[in-house]
C-alpha positions as CSV (number, residue, x, y, z in Angstrom):
1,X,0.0,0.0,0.0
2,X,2.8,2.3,1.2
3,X,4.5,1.3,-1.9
4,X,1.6,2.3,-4.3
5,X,1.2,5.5,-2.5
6,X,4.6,6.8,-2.7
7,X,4.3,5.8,-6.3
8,X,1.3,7.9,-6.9
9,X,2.8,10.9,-5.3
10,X,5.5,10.6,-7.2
11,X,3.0,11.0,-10.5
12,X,1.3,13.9,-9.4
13,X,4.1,15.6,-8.3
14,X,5.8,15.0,-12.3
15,X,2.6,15.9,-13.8
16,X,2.2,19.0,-11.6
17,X,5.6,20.0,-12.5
18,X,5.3,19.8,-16.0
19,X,1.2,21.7,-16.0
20,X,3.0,24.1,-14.4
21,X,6.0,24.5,-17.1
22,X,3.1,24.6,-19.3
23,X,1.1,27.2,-18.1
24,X,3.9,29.6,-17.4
25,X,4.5,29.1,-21.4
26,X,1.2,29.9,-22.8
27,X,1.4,33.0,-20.3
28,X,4.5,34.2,-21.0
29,X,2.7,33.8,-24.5
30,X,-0.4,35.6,-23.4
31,X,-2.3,32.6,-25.0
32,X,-4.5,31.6,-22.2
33,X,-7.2,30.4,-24.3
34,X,-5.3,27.5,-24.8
35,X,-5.2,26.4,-21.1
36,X,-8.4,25.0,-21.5
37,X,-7.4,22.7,-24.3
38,X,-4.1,21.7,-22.2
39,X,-6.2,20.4,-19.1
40,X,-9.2,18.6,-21.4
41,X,-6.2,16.8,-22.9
42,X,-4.9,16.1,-19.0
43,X,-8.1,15.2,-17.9
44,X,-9.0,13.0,-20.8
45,X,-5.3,11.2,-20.2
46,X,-6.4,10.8,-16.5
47,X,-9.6,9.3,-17.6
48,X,-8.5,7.2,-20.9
49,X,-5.4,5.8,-18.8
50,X,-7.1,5.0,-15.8
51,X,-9.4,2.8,-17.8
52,X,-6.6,1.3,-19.8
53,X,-4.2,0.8,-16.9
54,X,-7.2,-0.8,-15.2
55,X,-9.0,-2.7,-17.5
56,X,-6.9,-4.1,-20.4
57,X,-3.4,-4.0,-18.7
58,X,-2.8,-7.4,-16.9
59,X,-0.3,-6.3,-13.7
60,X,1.5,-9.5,-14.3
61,X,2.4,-9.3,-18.2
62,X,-0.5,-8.7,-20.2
63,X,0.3,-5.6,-22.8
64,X,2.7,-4.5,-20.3
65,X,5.6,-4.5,-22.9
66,X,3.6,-2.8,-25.7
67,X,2.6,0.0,-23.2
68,X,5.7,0.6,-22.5
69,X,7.2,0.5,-25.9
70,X,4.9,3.1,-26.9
71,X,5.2,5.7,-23.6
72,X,9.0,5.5,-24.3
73,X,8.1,6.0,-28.3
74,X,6.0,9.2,-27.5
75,X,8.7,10.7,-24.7
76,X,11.0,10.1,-26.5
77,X,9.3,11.9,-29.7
78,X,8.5,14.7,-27.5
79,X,12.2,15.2,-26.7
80,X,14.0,14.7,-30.2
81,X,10.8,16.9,-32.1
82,X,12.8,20.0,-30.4
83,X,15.9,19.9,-32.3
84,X,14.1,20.8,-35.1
85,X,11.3,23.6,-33.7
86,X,13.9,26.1,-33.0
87,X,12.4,28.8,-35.2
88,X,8.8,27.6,-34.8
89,X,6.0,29.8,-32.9
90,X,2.8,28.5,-32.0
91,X,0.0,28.8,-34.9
92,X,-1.9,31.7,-34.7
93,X,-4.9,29.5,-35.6
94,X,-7.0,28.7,-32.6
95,X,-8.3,25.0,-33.7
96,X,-4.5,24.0,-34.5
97,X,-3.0,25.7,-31.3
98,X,-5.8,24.1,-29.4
99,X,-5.4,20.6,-30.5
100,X,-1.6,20.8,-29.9
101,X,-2.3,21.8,-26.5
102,X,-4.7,19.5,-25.7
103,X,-2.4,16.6,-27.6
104,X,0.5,17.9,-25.2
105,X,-1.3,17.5,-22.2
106,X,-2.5,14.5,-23.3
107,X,0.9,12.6,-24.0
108,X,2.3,14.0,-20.7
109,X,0.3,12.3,-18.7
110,X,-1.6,9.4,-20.6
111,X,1.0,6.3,-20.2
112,X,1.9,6.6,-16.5
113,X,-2.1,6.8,-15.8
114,X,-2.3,3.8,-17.4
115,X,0.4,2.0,-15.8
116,X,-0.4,3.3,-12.0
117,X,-3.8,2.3,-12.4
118,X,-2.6,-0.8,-13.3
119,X,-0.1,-1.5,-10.7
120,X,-3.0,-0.5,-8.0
121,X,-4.9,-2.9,-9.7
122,X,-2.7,-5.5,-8.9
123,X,-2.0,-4.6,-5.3
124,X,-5.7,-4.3,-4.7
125,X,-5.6,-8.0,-5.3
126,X,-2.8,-8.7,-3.6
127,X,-3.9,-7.4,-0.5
128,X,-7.7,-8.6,-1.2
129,X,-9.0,-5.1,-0.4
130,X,-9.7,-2.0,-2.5
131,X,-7.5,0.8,-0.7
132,X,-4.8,0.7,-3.2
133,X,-7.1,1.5,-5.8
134,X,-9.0,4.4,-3.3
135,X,-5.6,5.3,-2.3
136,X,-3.7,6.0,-5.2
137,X,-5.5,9.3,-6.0
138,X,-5.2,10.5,-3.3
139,X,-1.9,10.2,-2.9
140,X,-1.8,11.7,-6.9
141,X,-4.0,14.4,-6.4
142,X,-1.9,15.6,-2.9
143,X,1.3,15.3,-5.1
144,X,0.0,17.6,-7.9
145,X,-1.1,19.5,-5.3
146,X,2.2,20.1,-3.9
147,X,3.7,21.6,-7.4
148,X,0.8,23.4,-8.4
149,X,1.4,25.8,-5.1
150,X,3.2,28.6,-7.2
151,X,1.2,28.6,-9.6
152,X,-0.7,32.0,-9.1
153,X,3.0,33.0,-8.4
154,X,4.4,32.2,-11.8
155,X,1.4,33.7,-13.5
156,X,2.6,37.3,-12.8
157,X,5.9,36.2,-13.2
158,X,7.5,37.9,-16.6
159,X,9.4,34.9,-18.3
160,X,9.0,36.2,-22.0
161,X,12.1,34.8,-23.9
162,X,12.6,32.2,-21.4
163,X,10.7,29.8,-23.2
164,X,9.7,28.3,-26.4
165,X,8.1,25.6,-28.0
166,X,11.2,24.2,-28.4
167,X,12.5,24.3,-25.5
168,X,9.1,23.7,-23.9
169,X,9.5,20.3,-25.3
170,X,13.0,19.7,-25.1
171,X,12.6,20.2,-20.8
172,X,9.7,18.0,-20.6
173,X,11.1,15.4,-23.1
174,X,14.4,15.3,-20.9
175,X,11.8,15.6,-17.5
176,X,10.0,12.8,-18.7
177,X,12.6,10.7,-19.5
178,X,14.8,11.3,-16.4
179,X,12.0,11.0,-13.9
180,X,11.8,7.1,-15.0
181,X,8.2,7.5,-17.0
182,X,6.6,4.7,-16.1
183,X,9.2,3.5,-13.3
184,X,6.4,1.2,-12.3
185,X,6.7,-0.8,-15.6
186,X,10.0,0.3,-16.9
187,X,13.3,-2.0,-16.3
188,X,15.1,0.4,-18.9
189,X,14.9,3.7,-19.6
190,X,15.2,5.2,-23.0
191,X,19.0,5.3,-22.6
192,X,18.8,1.6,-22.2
193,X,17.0,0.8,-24.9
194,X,18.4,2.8,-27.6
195,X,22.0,2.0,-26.5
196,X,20.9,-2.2,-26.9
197,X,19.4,-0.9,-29.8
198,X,22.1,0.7,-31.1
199,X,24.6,-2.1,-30.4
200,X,22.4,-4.3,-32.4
201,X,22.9,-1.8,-35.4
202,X,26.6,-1.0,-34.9
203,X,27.5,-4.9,-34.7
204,X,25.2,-5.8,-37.5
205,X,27.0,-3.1,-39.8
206,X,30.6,-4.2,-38.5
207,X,29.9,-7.8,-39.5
208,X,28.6,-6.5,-43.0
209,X,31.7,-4.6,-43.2
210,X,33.9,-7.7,-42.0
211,X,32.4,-9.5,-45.0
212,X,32.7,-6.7,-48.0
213,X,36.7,-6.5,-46.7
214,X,37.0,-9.9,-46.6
215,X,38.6,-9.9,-43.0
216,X,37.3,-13.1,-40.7
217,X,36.1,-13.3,-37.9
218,X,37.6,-16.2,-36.7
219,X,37.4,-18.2,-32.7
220,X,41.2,-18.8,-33.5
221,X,42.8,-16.8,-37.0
222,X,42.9,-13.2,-36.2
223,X,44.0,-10.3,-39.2
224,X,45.5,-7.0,-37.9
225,X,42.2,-5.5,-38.6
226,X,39.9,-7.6,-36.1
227,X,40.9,-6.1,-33.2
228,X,39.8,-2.7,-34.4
229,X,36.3,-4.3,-35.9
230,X,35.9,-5.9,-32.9
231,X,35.8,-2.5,-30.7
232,X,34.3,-0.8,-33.2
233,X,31.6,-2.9,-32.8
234,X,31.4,-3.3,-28.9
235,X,28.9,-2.0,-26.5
236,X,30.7,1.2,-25.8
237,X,30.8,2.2,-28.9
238,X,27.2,1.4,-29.0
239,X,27.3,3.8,-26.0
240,X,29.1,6.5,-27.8
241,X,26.8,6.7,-30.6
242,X,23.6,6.6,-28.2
243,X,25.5,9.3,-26.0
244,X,25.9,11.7,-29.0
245,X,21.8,10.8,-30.5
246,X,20.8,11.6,-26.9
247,X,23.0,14.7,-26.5
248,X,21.6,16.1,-29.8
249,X,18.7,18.2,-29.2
250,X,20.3,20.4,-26.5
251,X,23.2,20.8,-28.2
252,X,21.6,21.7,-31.5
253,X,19.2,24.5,-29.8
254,X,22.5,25.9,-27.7
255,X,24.6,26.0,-31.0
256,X,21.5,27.8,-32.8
257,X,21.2,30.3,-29.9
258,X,24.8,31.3,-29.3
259,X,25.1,31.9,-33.4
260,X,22.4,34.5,-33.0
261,X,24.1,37.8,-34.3
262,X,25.0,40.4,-31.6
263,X,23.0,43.5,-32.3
264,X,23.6,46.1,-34.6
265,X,24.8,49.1,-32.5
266,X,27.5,51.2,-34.6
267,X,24.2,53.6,-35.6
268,X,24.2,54.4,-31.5
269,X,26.3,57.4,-30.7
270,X,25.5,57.3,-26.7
271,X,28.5,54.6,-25.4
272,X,25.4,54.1,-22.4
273,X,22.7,53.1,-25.1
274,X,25.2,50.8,-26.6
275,X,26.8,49.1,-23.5
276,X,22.6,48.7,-22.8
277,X,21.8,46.9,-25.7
278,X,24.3,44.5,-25.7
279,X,23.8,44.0,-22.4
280,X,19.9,43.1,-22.8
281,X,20.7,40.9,-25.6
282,X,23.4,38.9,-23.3
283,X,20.7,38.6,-20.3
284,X,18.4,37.6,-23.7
285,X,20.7,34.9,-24.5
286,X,20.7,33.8,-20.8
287,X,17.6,33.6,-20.3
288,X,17.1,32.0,-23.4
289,X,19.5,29.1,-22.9
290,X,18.6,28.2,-19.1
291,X,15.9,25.7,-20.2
292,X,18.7,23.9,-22.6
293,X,21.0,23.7,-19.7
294,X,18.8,22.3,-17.5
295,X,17.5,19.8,-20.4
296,X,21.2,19.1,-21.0
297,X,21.8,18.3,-16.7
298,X,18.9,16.4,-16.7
299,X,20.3,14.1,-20.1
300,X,23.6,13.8,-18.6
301,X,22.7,12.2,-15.6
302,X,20.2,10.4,-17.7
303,X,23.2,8.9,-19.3
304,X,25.2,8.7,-16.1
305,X,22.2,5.9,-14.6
306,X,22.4,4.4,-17.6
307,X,25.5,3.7,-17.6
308,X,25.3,2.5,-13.9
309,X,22.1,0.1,-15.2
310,X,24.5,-1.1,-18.0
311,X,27.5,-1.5,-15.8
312,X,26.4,-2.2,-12.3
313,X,28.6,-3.0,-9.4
314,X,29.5,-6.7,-8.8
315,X,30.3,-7.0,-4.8
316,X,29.9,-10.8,-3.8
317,X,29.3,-11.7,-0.3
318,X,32.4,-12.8,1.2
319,X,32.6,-17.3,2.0
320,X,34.0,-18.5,4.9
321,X,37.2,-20.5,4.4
322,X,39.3,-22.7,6.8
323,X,42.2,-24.4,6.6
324,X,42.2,-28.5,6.6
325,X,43.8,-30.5,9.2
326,X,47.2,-30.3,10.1
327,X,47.8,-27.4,6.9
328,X,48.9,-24.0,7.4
329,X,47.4,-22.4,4.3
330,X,43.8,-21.8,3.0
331,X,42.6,-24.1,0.0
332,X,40.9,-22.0,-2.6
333,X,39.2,-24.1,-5.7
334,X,39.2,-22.9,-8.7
335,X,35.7,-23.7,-9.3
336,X,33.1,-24.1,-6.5
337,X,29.6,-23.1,-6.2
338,X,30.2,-19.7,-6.5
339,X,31.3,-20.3,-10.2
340,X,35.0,-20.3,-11.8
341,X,37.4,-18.1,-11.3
342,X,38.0,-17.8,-14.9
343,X,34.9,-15.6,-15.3
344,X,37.3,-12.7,-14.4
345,X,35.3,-12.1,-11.8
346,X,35.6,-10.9,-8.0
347,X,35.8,-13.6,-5.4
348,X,35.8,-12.9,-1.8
349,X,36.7,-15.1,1.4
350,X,36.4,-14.4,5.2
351,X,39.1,-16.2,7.6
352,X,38.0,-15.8,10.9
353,X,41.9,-14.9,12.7
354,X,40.4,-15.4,16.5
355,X,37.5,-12.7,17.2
356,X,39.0,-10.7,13.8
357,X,37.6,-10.8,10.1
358,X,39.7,-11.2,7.3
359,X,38.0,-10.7,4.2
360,X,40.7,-10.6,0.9
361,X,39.5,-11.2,-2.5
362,X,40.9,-13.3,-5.7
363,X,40.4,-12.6,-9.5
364,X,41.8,-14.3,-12.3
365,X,43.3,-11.4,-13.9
366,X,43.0,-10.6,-18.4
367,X,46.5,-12.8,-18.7
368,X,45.2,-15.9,-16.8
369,X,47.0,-15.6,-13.4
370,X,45.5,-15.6,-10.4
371,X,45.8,-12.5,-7.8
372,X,45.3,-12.1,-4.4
373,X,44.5,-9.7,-2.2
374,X,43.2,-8.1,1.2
375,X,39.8,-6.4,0.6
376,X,41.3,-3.3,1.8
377,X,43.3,-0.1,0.3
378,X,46.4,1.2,1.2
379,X,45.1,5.0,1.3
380,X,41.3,4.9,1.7
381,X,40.0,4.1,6.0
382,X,36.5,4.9,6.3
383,X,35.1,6.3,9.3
384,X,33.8,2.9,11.6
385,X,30.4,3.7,11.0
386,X,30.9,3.5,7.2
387,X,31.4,-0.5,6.7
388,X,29.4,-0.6,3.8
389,X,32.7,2.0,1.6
390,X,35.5,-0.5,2.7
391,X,36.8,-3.1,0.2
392,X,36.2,-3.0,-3.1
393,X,33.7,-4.1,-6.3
394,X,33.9,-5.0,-9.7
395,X,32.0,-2.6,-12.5
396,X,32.9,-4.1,-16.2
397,X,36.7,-4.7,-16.0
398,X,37.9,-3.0,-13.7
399,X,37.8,-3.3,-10.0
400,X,36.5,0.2,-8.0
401,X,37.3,1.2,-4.5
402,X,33.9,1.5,-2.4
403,X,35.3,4.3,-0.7
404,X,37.0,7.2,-3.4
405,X,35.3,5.2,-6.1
406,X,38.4,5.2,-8.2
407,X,38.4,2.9,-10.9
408,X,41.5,-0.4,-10.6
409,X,42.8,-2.0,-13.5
410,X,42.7,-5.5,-12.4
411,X,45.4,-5.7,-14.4
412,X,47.2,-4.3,-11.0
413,X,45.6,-6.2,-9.1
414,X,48.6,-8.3,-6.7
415,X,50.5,-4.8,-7.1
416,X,50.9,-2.7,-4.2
417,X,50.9,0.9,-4.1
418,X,48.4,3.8,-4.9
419,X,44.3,2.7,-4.6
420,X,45.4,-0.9,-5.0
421,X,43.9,-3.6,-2.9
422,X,46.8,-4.7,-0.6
423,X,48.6,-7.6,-2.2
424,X,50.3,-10.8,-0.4
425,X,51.9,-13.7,-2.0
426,X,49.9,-17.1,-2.7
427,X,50.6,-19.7,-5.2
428,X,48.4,-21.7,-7.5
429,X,47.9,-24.2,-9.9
430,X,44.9,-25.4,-12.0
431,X,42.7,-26.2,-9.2
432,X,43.4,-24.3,-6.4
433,X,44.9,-21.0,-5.0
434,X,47.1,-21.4,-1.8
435,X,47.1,-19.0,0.4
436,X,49.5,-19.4,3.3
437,X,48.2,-18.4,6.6
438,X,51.4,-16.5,7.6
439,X,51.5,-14.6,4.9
440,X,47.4,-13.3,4.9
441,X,47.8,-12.5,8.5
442,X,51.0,-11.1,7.9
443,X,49.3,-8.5,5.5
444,X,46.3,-7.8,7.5
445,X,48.6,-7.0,10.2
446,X,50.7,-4.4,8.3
447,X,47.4,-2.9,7.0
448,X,46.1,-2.2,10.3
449,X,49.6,0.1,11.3
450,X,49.9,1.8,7.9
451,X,48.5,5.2,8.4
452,X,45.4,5.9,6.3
453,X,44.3,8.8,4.7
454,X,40.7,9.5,3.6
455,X,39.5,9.2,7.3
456,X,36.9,11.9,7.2
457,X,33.8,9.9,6.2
């Protein structure tokens, strides 16, 4: 229930936000005629969802899929229709200007109605009782509420220039897409999607490519050229080309704002009346190009979570390891039920060294050796309190320190020095790692004297 509500909240307060960057457009515009239009097409999205989210959309599967395909089609569409409005004014027509309004309204709100109601709908099963159904608009409306506060404010507020329908878009494109949509439904955002997308593309035309040049691509025969192929048509270059798509509209409506010819002032004798003008077209262009700024914040961390989504942090729970009878050295197989080491990923053990924990770490590193190390860095000692920044994870292929978050090659890994974990010698063959007792404790020891910096937090 708590769970739903939140989630409504949530809603309303988006959708307030974005009425209320509406409204302050179409009065900035003095084109209040259209508000009415704007909130039919809101209340018809409230009503047409609603009915959809509740009555066709199964909350287990159903259309689920197809929903969201089409919320992140239309979002999406709202966002990437700016780049190319930048000299566009609303119609003076009333019927044309109307039914964009209301269409606006309409597309702002229409798909996370839909899926709220739907998720409600299941928890009202769930629980066997109708209060998350009940519940949910409440918690909507009080959410809407909330943003809609300064409205009478930004009425008298003069933000001519500020706005435009390009840039109206462009901030409630990026809005939209950074506030999750339909974070109920979604597991992806657009970012996600259009990167896997584009991967698909960029590896389909590298193979093509592979095959017009003649160059194979072989498990075991490898030409100079593969290498470069082979990146080329890798998920970060996928990324690269999805960063640059996504970074387009902003960028497009900055560089067409900051080419705008300064004004023509050598006809003004007064030095005052000339430092004036340029000095209201500057403010002009500032005020102009806040919205793209905040359009192009809201994309970059749009980019940075997707990136986290893409590459998220692998930090394995540590097992408990013992010595066998009569040895002096910890076993550690290969492969056990946590997987093989191979995978070139993280591994962590605990030796309990009397009422101490000693958690170090393994990886088989890119040239097939295996490394060893304490779960703690030379420079980086959290406060006490902070136990959940000491050691280290895996993100892709490198390792990252919990603490600073620097990145570690783990070709380094076994190394000492600089954000490394702190090595100690082991040996190994094709089954196990040995790690002698003397030298773990040994290490741990040292690591406990050396004089930490990063103590702060």
């Amino acid at each position: 229930m708590f769970s739903i509500a939140s989630s409504a909240f949530r809603e309303g307060a988006e959708i307030g936000f974005l009425i209320l960057l509406a409204v302050s457009f179409l009065k900035a515009e003095q084109r209040d005629n259209l508000l009415k239009p704007l909130f039919t097409g809101i209340a018809l999205a409230v009503a047409f969802g609603a009915y959809a989210g509740y009555a066709l959309l199964d909350p287990t599967g159903g259309y689920r899929n197809l929903w969201v395909f089409w919320g992140i089609t239309i979002h999406g569409a709202i966002f990437f229709s700016s780049a190319f409005l930048w000299d566009t004014q609303l119609p003076a027509a009333r019927n044309v200007s109307s039914i964009l309004a209301a269409a606006f309204g309409f597309a702002i709100a229409f798909f996370e109605f839909g899926a709220l109601a739907s998720v409600a709908k299941g928890a009202s099963l769930e629980s066997g009782g109708s209060a998350p159904v009940f519940g949910a608009p409440l918690s909507l409306a009080a959410g809407a509420a909330i943003m809609l506060a300064p409205l009478k404010l930004v009425r008298k507020l003069d933000i001519r220039g500020v706005l435009s329908p390009a840039t109206l878009l462009l901030v409630a494109g990026a809005f939209r897409l950074i506030s999750g949509g339909m974070a109920e439904f979604e597991e992806q955002n657009l970012m996600i999607a259009m990167q896997r997308g584009m991967e698909v593309f960029v590896s389909g035309a590298v193979r093509n490519l592979r095959e017009i040049l003649l160059i194979p691509d072989h498990l075991y025969l490898s030409a100079p050229e593969s290498g470069f192929l082979e990146y080329m048509g890798g998920d970060r270059m996928a990324m690269s080309a999805t960063v640059a798509v996504i970074f387009f509209p902003p960028l497009r409506l900055l560089a067409r704002l900051v080419a705008a010819p300064d004004p023509a002032v050598s006809g003004i004798k007064v030095g005052a009346e000339r430092r004036m003008k340029i000095a209201g077209f500057r403010r002009d262009l500032t005020l102009a190009g806040a919205p793209m700024m905040a359009a192009f914040l809201m994309i970059f961390f749009l980019v940075h979570a997707a990136n986290l989504s893409l590459n998220p942090l692998f930090d394995p729970a540590p097992v408990v390891v013992a010595p066998g009878d009569n040895e002096d050295f910890l076993r550690l197989p290969m492969t056990d039920k946590t997987g093989n080491l191979s995978d070139k990923k993280i591994r962590k053990y605990l030796y309990l060294y009397g009422d101490r924990k000693i958690i170090f770490l393994a990886i088989v590193k890119p040239d097939g050796t295996p490394a060893v190390a304490l779960d703690e860095c030379e420079i980086c000692r959290p406060a006490a309190w902070n136990t959940k920044a000491i050691g280290y994870a895996q993100r892709g292929e490198n390792l990252v320190c919990k603490y600073c978050v620097s990145p570690i090659s783990v070709t380094s890994v076994g190394q000492p020095g600089g954000c490394n974990p702190i090595p100690f010698e082991a040996k190994f063959d094709a089954e196990y790692i040995y790690v002698p007792l003397k030298n773990l404790i040994d290490a741990w020891k040292a690591a406990q004297k050396i004089e930490k910096a990063g103590t702060h937090l």
